[in-house]
N, C-alpha and C positions, 0 to 999 in steps of 0.2 A: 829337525828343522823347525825354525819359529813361525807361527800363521798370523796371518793378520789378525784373526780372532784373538792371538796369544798377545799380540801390541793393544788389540783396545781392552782388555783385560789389564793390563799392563797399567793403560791410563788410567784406564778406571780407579787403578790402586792410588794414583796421586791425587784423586779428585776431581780428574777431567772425565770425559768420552760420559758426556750426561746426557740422556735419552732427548731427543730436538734439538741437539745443538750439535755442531762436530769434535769430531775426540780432539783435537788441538786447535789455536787460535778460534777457538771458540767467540770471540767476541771482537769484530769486526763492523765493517761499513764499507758501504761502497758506495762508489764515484764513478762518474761518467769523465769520457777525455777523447784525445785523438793521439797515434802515433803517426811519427813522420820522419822513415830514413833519412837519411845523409847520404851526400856522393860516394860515400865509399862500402857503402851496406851491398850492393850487389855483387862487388866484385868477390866478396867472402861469400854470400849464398842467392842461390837462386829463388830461394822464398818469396813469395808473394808479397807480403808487408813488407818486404826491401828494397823495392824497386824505387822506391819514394815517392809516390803517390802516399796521402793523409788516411789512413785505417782506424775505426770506430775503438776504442780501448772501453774497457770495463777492470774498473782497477778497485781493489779490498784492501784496506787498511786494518791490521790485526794484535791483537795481543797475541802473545803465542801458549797461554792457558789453555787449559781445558773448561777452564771456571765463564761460563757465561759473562757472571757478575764481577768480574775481576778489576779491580778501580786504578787505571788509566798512570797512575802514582805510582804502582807497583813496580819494582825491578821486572824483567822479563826479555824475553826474543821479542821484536815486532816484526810482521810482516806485511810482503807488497805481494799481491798475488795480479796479475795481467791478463786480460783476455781479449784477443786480438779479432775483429772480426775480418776475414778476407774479403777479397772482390768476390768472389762466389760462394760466398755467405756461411761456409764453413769456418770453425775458430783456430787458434793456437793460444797455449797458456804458455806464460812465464810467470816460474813462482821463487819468491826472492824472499831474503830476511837479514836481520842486522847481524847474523853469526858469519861467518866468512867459511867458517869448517863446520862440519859434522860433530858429532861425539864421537862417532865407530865408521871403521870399512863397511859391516857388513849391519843388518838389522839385528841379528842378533845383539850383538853387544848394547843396541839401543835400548832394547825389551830389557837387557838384564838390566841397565842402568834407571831405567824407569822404578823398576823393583827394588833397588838396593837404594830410591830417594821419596818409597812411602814414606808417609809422616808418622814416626810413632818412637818409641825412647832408644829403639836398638838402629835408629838408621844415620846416626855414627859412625857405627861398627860397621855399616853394611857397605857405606860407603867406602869404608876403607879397606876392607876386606873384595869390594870391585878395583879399587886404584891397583890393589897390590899385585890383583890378575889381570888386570885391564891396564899397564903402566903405557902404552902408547896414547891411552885418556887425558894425559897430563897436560901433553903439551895444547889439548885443546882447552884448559882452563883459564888460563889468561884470555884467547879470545870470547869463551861466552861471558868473562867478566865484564868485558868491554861490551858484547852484544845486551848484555842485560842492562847498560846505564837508560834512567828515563830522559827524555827526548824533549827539549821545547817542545818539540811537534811532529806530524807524519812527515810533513814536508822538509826537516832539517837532520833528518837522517840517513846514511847509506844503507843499501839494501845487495845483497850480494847471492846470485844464484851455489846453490851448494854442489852442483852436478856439470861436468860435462856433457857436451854435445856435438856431433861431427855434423858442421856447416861444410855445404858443397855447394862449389860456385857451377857458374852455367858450363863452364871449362872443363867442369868434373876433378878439381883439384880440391880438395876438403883437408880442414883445419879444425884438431877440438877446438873449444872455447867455454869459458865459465863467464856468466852475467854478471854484470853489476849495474846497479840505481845509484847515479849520485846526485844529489839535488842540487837545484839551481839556485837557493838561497842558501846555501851552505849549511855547516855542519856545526849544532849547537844544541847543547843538553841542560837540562836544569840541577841543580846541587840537590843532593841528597837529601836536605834539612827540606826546604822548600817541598818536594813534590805529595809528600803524605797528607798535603793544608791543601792540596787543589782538589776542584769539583771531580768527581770517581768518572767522570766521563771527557774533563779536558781536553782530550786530542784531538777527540770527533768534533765538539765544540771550539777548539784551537782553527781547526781545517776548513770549518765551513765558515768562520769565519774571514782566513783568509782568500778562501776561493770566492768570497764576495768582492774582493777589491780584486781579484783577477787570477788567471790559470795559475797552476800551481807545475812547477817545471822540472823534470828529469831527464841529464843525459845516461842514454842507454849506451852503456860501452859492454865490451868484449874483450873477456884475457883471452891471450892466445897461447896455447900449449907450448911447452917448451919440450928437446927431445927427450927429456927423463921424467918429466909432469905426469904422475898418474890421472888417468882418466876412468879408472874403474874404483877409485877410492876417495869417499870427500870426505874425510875424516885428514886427507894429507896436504899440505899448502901446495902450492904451486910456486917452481923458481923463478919461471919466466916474469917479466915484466912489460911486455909489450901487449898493449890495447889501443885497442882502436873504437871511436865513438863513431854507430851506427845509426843511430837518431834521436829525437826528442820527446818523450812523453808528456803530452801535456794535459793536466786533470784541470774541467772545467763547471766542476760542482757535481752535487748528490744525486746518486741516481735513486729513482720514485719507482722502478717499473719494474723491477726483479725481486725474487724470494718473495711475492706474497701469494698466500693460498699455498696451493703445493711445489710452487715452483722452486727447484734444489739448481744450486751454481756449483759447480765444482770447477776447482782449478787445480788443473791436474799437468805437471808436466812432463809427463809421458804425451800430453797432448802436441805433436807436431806437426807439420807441415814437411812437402816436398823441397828439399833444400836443407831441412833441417833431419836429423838423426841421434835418437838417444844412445847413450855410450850403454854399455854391459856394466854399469855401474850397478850392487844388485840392491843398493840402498833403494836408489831411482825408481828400479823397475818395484822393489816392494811396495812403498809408498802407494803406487797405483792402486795395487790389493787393498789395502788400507782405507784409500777414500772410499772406494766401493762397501767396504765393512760398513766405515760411517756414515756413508749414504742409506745404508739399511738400519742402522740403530738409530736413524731420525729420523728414517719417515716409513720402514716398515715396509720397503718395496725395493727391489733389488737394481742397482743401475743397469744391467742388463747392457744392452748394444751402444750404451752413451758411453763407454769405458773403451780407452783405447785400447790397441792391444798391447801384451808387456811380452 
């Protein structure tokens, strides 16, 4: 069985999981905002942040490197990672990114695929020598093609939760559902030639300039499982087509007051709330091991009771 120890190893062989920074999306920003259900957010969960009352957000904007210094131009996954604060002052995370699937059901095949795309003259061969035992891999290629395009901006790209989650309404009648970020200014990417000539930090730069002429807006919608939709596998699409928009995120400039000195953010979402529930997905639940790893190869102390449970 694969350890978390065996994925930041893993990374480490691409060049990520660098000692004070975390093993992926290493290079990020955050922003301050508020969320704000919609009338139809309670009837699917009894959660807290659904009632529609306006909740504090703490939202990261990421490359999804390992590389700190990874220039903003680069192809890549981006992510939105959310952190929700409740009326009694405990959080919930939503963590989202521009890939729609997974690479694999399980972690395993992540770790191999990590390993089979070191940089070096045989990773060709390795690569295809994983396709050829890995062929359910394939179909996820076209969409990290698409997750990988650069972005005008944080704000004009969708962001897409990879994991199920069983919402229960106050009825006690629960529904999975998979996230999705769509932005309020739509959906717009830069051409290939162009993005290598822009400043290696653009996006942050992009962002804060437009959250100077005012919030930056996402609706939060909800696919909702269909009866054949795996919920233990985000490496699989989902057929269903029915979502429903549960509220509005809205980011309203940089936040000043976190990560300095020792202070470590993880957004972790195994982090739930009553109303919400993670699936047996075991990608999901690995992930958690993982940030906990990373949270110890950057600052040398173990998350300990800040780690939800998996």
């Amino acid at each position: 069985m694969v350890t978390p120890d065996d994925a930041i190893e893993a990374i480490r062989g691409t060049g990520g999981a660098q000692p004070g920074a975390r093993a992926l999306h290493a290079k990020g920003t955050l922003y301050r905002g508020t969320f704000t259900a919609g009338p139809g957010a309670a009837e699917l969960s009894r959660a807290k942040h659904l009632s529609g009352s306006a909740v504090p957000a703490l939202v990261r904007f990421s490359n999804g490197s390992g590389d700190p210094a990874q220039a903003d131009g680069a192809p890549g996954v981006r992510g939105m990672a959310v952190k929700l604060t409740l009326p009694d002052g405990t959080t919930t995370d939503v963590s989202t990114q521009t890939a729609r699937l997974f690479v694999s059901a399980r972690p395993e095949g992540f770790v191999e695929l990590l390993k089979a795309t070191r940089p070096g003259p045989t990773m060709p061969l390795r690569l295809a020598k994983y396709f050829l035992t890995h062929p359910r891999a394939l179909r996820a290629l076209p969409v990290l093609r698409d997750a990988n395009k650069v972005p005008t901006s944080y704000a004009t790209i969708e962001y897409h939760g990879l994991h199920a989650f069983r919402w229960v309404g106050a009825d006690g009648n629960a529904r999975f559902v998979r996230y999705h970020m769509i932005p309020a200014a739509g959906v717009s990417y830069l051409s290939g030639a162009l993005a290598p000539d822009l400043s290696p930090d653009f996006l942050t730069e992009e962002l804060n300039t437009r959250l100077a002429q005012g919030p930056v807006a996402f609706d939060y919608r909800v696919q909702i499982a269909g009866p054949r939709d795996s919920t233990v596998d985000p490496s699989a699409p989902w057929r269903s087509t029915e979502t429903v928009t549960v509220g509005k995120l809205e980011i309203t400039g940089p936040d000043t007051e976190r990560e300095h000195g020792g202070d470590i953010v993880v957004f972790d979402p195994m982090r739930v709330t009553d109303g919400i529930e993670p699936s047996d997905d075991p990608v999901l639940r690995f992930r958690s091991l993982v940030y906990s790893a990373s949270v110890q190869l950057r600052t040398g102390v173990a998350r300990g009771s800040e780690a939800p449970p998996v």
